[in-house]
PDB file with SEQRES, HELIX, SHEET and CRYST1 records, atoms N, CA, C and O in Angstrom:
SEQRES   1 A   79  UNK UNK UNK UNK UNK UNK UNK UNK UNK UNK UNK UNK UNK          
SEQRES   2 A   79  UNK UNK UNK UNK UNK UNK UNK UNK UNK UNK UNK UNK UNK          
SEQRES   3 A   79  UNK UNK UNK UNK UNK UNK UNK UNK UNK UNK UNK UNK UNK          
SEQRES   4 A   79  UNK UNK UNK UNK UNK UNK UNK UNK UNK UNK UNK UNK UNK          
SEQRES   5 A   79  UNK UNK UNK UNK UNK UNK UNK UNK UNK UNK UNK UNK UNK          
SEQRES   6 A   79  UNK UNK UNK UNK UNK UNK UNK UNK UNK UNK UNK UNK UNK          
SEQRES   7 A   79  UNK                                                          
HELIX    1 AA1 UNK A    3  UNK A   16  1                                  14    
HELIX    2 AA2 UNK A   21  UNK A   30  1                                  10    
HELIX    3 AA3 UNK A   35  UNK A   38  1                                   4    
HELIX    4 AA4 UNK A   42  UNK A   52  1                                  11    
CRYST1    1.000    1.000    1.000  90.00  90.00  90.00 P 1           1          
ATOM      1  N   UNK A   1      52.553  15.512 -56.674  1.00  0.00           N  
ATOM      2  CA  UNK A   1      52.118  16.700 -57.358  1.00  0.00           C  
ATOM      3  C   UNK A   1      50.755  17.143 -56.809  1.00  0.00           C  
ATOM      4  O   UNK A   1      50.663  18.370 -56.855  1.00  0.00           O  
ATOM      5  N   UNK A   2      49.629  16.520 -56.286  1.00  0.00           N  
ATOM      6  CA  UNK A   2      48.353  16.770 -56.114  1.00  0.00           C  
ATOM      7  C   UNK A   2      48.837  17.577 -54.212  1.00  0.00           C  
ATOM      8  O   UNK A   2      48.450  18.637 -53.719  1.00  0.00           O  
ATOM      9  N   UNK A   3      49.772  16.511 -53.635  1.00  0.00           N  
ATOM     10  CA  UNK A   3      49.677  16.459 -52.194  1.00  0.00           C  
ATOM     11  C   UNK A   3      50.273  18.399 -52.074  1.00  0.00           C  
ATOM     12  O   UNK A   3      50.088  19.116 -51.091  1.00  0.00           O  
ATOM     13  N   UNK A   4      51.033  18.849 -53.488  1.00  0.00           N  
ATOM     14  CA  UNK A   4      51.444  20.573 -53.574  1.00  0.00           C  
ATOM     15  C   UNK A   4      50.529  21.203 -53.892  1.00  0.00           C  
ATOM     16  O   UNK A   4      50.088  22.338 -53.710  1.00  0.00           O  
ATOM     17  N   UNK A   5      50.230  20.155 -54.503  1.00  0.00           N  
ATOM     18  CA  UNK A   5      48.672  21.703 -55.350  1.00  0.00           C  
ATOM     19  C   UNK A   5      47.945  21.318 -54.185  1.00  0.00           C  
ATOM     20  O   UNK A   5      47.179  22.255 -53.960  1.00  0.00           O  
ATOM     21  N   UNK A   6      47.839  20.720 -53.610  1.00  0.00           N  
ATOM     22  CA  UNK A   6      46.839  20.770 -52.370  1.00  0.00           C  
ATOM     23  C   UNK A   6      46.953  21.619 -51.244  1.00  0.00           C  
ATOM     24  O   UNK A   6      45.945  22.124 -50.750  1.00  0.00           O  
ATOM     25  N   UNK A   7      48.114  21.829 -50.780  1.00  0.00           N  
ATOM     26  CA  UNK A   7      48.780  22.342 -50.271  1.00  0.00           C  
ATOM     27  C   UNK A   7      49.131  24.135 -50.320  1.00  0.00           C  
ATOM     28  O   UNK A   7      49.396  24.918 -49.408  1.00  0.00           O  
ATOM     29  N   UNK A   8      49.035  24.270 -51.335  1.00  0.00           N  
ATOM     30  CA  UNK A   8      49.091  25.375 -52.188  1.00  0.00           C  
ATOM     31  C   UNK A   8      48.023  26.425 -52.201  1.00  0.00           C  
ATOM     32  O   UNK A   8      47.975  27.639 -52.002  1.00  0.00           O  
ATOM     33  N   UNK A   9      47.069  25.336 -52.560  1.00  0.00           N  
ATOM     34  CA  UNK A   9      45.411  25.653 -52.661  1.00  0.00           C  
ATOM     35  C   UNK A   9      45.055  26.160 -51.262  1.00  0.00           C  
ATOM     36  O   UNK A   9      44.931  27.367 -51.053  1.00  0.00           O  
ATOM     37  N   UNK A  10      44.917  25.388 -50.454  1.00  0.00           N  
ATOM     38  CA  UNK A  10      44.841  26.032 -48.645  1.00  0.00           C  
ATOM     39  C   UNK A  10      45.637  26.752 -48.499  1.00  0.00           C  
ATOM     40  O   UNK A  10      45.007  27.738 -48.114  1.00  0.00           O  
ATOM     41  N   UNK A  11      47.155  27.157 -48.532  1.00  0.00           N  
ATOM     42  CA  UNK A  11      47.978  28.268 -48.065  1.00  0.00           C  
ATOM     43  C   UNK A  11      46.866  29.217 -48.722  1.00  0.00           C  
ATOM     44  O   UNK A  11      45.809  29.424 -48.127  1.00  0.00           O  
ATOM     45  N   UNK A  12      47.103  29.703 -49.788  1.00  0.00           N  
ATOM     46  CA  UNK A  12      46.420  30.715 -50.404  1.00  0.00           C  
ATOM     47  C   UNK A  12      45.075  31.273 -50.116  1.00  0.00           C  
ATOM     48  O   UNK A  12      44.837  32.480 -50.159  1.00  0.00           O  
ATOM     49  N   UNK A  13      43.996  30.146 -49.751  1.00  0.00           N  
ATOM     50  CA  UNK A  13      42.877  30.220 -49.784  1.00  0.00           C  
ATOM     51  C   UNK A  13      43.020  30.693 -48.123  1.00  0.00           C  
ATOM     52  O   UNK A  13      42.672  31.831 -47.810  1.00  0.00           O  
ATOM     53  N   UNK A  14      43.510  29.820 -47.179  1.00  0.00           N  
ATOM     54  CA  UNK A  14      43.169  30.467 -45.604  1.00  0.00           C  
ATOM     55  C   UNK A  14      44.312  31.931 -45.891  1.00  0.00           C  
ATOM     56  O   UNK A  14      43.765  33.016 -45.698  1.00  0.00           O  
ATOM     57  N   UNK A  15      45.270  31.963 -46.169  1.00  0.00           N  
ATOM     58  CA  UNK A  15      46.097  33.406 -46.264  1.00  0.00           C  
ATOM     59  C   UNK A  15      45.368  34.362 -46.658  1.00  0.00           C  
ATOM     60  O   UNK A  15      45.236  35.385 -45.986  1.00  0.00           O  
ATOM     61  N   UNK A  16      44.741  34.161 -47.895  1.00  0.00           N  
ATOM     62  CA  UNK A  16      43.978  35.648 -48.104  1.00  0.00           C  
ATOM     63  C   UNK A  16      42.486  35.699 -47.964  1.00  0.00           C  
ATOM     64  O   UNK A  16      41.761  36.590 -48.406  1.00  0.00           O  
ATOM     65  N   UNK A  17      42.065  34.490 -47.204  1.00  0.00           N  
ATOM     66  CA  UNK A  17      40.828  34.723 -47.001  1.00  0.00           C  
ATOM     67  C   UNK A  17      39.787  35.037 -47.882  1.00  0.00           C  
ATOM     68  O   UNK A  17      38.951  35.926 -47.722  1.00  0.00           O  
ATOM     69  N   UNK A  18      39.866  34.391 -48.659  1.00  0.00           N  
ATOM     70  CA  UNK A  18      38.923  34.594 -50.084  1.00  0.00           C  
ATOM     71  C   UNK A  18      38.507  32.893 -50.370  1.00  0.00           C  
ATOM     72  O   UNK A  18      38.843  32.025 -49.565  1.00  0.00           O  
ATOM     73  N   UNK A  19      38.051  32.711 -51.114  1.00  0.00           N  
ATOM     74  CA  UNK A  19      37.389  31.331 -51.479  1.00  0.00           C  
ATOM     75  C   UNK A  19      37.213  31.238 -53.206  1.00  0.00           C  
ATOM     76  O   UNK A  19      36.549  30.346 -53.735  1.00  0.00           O  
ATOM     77  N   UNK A  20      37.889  32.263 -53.940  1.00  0.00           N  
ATOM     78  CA  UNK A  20      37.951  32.601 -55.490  1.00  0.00           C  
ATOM     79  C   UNK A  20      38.895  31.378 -55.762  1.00  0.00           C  
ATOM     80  O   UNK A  20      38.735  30.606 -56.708  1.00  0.00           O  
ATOM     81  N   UNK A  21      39.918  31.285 -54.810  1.00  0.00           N  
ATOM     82  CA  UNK A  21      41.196  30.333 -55.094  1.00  0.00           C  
ATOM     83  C   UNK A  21      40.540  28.803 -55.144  1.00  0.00           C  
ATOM     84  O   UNK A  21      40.795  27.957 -56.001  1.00  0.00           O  
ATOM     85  N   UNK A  22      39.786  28.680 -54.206  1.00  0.00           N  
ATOM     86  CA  UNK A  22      39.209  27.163 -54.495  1.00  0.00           C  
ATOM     87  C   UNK A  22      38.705  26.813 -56.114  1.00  0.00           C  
ATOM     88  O   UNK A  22      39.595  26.560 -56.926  1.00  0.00           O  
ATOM     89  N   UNK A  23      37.772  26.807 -56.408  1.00  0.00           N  
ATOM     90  CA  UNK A  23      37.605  26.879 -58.234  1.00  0.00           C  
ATOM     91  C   UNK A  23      38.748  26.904 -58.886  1.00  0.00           C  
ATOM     92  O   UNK A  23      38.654  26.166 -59.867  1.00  0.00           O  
ATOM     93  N   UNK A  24      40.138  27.571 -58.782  1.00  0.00           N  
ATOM     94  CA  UNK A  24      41.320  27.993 -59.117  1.00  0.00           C  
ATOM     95  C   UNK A  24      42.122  26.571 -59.022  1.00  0.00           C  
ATOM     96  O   UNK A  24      42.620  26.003 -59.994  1.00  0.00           O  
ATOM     97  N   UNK A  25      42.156  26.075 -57.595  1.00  0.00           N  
ATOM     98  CA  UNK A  25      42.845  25.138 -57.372  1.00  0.00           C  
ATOM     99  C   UNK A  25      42.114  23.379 -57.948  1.00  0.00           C  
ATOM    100  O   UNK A  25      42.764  22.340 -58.065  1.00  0.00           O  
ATOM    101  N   UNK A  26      41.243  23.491 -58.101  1.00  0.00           N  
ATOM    102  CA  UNK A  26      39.895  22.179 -58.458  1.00  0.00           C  
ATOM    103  C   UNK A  26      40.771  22.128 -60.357  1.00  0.00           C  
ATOM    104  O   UNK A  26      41.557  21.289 -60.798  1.00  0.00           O  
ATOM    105  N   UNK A  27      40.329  23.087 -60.881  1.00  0.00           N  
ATOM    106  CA  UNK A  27      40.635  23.175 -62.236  1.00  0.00           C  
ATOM    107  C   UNK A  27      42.238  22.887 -62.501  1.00  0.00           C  
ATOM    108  O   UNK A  27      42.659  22.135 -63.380  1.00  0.00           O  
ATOM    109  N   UNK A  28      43.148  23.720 -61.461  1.00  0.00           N  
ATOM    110  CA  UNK A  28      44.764  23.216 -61.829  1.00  0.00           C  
ATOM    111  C   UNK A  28      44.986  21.579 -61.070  1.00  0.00           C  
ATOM    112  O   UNK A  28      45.756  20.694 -61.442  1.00  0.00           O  
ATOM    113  N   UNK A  29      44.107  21.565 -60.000  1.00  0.00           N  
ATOM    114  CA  UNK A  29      44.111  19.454 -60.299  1.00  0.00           C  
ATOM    115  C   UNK A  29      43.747  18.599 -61.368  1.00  0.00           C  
ATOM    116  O   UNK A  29      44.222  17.504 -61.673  1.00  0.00           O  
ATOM    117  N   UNK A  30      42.486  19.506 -62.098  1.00  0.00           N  
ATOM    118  CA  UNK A  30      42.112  18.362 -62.748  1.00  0.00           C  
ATOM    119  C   UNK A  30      43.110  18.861 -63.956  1.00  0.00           C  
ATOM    120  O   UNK A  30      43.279  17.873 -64.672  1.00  0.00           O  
ATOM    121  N   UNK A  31      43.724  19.801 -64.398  1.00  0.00           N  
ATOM    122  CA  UNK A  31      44.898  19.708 -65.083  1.00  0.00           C  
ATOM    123  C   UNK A  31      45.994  19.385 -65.241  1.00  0.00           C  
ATOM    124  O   UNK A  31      46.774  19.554 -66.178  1.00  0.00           O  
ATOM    125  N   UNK A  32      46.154  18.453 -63.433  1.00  0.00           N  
ATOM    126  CA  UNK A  32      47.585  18.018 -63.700  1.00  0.00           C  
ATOM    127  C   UNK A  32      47.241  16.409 -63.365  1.00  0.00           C  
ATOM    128  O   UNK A  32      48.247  15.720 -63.540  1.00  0.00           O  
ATOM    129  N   UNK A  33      46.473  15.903 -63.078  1.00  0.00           N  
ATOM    130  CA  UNK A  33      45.743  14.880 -62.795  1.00  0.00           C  
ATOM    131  C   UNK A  33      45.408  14.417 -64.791  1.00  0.00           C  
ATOM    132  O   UNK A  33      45.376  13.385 -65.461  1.00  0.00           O  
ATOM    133  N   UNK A  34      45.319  15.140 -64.910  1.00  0.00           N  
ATOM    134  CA  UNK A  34      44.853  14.931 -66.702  1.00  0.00           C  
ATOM    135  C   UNK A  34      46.294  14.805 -67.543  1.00  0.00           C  
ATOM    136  O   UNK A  34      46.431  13.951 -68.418  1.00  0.00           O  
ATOM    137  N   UNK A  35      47.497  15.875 -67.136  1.00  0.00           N  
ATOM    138  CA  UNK A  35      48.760  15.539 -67.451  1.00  0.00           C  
ATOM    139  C   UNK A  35      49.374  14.093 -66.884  1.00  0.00           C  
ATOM    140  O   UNK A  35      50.021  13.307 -67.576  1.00  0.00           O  
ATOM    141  N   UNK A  36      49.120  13.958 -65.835  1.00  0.00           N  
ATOM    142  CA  UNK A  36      49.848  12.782 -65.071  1.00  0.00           C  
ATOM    143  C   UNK A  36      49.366  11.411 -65.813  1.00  0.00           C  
ATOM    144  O   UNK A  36      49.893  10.300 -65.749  1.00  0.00           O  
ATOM    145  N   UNK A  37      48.364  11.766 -66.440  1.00  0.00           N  
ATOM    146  CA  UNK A  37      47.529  10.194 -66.871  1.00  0.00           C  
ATOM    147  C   UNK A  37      47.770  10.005 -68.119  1.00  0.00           C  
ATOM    148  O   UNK A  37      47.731   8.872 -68.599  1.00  0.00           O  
ATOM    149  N   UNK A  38      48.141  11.405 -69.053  1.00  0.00           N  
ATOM    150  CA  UNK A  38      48.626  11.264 -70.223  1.00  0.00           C  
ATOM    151  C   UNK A  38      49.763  10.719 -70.302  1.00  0.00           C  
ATOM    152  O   UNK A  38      49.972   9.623 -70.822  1.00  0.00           O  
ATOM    153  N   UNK A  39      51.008  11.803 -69.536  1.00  0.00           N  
ATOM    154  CA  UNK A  39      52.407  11.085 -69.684  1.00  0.00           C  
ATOM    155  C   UNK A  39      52.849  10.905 -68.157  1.00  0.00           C  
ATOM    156  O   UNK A  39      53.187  11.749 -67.327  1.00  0.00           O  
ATOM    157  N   UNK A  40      52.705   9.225 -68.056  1.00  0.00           N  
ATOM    158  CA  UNK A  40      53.623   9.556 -66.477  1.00  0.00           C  
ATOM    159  C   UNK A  40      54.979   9.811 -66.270  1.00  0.00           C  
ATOM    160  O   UNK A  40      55.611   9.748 -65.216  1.00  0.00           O  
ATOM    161  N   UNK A  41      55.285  10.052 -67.181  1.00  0.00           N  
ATOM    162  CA  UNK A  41      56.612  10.563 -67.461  1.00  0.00           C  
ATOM    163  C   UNK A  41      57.236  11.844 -67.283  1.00  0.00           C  
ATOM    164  O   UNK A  41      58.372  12.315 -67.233  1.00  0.00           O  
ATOM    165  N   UNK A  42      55.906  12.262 -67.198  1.00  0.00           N  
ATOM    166  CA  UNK A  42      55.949  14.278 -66.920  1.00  0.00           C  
ATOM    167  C   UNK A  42      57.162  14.636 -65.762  1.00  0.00           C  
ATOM    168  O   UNK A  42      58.177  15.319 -65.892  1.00  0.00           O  
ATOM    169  N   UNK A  43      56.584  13.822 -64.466  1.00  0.00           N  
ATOM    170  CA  UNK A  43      57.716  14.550 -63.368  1.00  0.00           C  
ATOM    171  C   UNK A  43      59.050  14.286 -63.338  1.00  0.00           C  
ATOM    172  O   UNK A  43      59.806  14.838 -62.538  1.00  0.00           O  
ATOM    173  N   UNK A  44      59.434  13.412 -64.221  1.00  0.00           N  
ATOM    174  CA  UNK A  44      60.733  13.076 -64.982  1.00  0.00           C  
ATOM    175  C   UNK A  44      61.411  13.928 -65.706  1.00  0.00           C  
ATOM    176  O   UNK A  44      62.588  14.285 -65.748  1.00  0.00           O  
ATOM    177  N   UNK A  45      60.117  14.275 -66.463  1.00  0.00           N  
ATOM    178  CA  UNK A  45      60.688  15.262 -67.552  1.00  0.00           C  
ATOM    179  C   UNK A  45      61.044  16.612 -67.065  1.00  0.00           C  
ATOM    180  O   UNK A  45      62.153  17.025 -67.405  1.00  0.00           O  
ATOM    181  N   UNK A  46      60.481  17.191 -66.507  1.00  0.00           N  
ATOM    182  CA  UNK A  46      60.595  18.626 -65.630  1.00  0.00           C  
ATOM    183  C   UNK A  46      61.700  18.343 -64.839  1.00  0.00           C  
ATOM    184  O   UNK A  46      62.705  19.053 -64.794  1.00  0.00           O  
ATOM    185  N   UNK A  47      61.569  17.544 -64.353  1.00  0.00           N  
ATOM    186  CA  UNK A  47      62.837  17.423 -63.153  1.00  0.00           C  
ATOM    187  C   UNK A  47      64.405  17.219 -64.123  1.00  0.00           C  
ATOM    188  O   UNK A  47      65.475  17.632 -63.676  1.00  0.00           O  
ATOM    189  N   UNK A  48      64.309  16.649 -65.234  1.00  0.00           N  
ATOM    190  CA  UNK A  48      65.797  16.944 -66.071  1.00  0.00           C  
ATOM    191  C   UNK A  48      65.552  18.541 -66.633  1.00  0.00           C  
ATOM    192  O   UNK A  48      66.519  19.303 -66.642  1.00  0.00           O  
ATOM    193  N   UNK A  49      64.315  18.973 -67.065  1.00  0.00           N  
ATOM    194  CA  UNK A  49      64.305  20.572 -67.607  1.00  0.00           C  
ATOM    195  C   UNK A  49      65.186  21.338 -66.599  1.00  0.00           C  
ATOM    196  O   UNK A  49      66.151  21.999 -66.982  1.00  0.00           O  
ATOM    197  N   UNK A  50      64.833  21.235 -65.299  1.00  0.00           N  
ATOM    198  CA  UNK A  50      65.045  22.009 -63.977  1.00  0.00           C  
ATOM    199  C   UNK A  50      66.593  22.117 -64.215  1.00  0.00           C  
ATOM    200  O   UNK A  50      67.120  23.199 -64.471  1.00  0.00           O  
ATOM    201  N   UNK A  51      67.315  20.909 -64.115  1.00  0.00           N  
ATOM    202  CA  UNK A  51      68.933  20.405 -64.414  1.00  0.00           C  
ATOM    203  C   UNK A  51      69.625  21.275 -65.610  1.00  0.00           C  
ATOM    204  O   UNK A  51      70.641  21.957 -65.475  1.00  0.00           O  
ATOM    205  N   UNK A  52      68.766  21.089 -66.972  1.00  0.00           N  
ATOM    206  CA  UNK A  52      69.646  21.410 -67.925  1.00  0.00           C  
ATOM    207  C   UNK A  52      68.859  22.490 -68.660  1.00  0.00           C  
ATOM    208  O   UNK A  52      69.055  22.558 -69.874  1.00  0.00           O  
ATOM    209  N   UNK A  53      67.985  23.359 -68.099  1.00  0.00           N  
ATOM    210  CA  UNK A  53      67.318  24.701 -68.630  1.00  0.00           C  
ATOM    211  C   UNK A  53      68.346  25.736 -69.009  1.00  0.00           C  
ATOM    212  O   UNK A  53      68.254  26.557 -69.921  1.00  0.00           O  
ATOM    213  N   UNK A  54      69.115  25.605 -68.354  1.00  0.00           N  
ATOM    214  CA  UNK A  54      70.351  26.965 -68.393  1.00  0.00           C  
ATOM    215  C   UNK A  54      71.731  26.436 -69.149  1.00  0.00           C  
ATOM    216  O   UNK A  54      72.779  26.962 -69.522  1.00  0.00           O  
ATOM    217  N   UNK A  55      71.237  25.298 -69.166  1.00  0.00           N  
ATOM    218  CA  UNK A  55      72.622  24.824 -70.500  1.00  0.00           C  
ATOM    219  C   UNK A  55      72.350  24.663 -72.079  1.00  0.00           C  
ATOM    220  O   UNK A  55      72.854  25.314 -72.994  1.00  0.00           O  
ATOM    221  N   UNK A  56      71.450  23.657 -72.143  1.00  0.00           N  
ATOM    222  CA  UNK A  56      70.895  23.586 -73.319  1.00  0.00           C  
ATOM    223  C   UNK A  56      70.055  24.388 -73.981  1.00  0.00           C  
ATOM    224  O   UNK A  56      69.222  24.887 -73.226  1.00  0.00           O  
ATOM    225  N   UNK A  57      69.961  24.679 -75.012  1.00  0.00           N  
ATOM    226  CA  UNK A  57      69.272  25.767 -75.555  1.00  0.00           C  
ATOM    227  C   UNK A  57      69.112  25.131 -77.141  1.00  0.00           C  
ATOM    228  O   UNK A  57      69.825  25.030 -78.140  1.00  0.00           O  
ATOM    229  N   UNK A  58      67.660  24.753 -76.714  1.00  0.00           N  
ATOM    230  CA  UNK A  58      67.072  24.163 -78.387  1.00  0.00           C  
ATOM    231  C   UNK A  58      66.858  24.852 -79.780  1.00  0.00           C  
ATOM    232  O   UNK A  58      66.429  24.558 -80.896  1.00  0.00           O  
ATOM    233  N   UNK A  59      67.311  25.775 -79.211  1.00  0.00           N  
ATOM    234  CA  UNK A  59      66.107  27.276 -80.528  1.00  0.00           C  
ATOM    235  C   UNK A  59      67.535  27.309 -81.386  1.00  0.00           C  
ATOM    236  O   UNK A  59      68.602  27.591 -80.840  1.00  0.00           O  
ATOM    237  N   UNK A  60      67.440  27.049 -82.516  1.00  0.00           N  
ATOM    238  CA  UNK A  60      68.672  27.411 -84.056  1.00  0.00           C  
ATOM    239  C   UNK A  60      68.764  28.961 -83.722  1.00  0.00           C  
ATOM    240  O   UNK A  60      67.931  29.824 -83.445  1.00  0.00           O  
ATOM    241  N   UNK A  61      70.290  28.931 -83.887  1.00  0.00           N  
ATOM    242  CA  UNK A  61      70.591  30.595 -84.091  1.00  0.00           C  
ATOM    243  C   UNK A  61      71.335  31.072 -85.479  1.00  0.00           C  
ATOM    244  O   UNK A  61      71.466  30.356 -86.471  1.00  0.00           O  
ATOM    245  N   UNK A  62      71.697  32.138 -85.375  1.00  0.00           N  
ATOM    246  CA  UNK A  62      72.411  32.108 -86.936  1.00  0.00           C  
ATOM    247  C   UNK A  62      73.726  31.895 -86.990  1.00  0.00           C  
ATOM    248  O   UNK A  62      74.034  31.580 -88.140  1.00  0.00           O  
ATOM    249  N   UNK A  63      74.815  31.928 -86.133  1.00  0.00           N  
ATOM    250  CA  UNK A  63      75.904  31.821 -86.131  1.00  0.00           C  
ATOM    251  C   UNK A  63      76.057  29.993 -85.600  1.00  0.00           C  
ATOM    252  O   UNK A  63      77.209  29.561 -85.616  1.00  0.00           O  
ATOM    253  N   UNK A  64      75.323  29.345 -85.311  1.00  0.00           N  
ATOM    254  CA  UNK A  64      75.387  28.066 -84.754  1.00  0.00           C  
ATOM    255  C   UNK A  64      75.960  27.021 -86.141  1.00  0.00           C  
ATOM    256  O   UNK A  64      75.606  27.210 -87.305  1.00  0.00           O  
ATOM    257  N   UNK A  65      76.582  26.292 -85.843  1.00  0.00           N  
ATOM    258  CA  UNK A  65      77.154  25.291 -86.895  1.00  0.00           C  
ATOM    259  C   UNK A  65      76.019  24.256 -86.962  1.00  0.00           C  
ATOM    260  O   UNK A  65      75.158  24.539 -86.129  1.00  0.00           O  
ATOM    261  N   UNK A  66      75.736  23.196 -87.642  1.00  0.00           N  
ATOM    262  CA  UNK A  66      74.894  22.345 -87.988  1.00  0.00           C  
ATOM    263  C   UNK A  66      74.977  21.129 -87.308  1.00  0.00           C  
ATOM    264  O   UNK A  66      75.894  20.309 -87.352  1.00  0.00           O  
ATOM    265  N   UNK A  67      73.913  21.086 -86.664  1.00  0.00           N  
ATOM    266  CA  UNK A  67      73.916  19.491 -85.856  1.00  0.00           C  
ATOM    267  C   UNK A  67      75.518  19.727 -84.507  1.00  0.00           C  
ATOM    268  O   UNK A  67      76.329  18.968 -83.977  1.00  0.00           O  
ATOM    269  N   UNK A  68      75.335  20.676 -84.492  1.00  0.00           N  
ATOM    270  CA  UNK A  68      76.347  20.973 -83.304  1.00  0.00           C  
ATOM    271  C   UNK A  68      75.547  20.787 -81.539  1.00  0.00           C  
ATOM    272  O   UNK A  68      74.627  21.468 -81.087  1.00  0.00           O  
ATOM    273  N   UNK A  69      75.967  20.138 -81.151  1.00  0.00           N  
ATOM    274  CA  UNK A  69      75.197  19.804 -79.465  1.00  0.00           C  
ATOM    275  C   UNK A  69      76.335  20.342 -78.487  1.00  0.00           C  
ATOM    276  O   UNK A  69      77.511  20.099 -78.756  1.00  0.00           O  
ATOM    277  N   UNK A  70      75.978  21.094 -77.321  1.00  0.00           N  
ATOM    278  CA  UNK A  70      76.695  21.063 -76.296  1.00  0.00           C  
ATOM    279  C   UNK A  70      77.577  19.952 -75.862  1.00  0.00           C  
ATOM    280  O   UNK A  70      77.533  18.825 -76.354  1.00  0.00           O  
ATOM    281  N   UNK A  71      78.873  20.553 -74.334  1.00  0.00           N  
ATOM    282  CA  UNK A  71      79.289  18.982 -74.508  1.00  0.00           C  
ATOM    283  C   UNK A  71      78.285  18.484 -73.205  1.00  0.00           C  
ATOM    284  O   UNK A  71      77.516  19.267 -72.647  1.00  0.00           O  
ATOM    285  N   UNK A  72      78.390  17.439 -72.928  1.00  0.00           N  
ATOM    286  CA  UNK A  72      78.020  16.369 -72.155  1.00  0.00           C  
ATOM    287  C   UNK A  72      76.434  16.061 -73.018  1.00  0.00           C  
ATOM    288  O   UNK A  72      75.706  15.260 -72.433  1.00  0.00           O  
ATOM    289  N   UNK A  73      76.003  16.529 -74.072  1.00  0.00           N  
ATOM    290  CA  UNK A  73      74.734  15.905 -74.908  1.00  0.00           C  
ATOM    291  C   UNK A  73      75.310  15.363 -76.086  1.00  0.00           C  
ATOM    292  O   UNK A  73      75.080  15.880 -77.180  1.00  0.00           O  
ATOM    293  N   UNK A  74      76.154  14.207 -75.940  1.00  0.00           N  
ATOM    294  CA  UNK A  74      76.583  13.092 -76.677  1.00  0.00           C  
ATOM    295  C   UNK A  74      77.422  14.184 -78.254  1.00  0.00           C  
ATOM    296  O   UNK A  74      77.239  14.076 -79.466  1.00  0.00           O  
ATOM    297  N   UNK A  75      77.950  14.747 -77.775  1.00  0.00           N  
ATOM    298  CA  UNK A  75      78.980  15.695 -78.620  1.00  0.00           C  
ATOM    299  C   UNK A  75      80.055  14.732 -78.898  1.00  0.00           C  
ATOM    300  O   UNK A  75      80.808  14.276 -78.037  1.00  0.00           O  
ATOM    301  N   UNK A  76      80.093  14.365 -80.516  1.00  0.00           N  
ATOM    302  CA  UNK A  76      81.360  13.789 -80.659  1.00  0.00           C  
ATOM    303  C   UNK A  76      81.070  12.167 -80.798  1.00  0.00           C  
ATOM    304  O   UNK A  76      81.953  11.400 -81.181  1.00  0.00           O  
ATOM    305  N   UNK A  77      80.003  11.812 -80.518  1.00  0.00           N  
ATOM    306  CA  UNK A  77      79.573  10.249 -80.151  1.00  0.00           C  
ATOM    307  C   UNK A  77      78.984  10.028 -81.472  1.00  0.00           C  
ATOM    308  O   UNK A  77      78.387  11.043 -81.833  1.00  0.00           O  
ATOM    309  N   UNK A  78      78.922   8.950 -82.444  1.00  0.00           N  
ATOM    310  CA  UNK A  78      77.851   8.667 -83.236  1.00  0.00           C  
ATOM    311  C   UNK A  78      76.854   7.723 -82.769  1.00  0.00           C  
ATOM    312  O   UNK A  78      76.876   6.700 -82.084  1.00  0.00           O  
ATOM    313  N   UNK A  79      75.726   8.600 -83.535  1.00  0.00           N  
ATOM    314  CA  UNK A  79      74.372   7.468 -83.347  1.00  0.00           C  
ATOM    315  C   UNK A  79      74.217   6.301 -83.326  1.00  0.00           C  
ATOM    316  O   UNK A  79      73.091   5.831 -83.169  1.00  0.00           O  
TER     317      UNK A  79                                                      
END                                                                             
């Protein structure tokens, strides 16, 4: 994650020739450097979001039945 934002940070900064992006890029390290130490679990977690963003859908609607899950999220299985 740092070796992109690093990465990121220089594309941008030599591309447009400005130096605003540095400060920009310092602050989104020490924000993901600060995530990474909280949960190292983070790039785990995003990386299943990425997978199942367009299937699952957490938000209650009004026509939805109760405790109803998609299939392949343990539909049909008891706890």
């Amino acid at each position: 994650m740092a070796i992109l934002n690093g990465t990121i940070a220089v594309a941008l900064t030599m591309g447009m020739e400005t130096l605003y992006m540095v400060p920009i890029a310092v602050l989104l390290h020490m924000f993901l450097r600060w995530l990474t130490r909280k949960d190292d679990q983070i790039i785990k977690i995003y990386g299943q979001y990425k997978v199942f963003a367009d299937i699952y859908d957490p938000w209650p609607r009004r026509k939805m039945r109760t405790n109803s899950r998609p299939k392949g999220f343990s539909k049909g299985m008891l706890c």
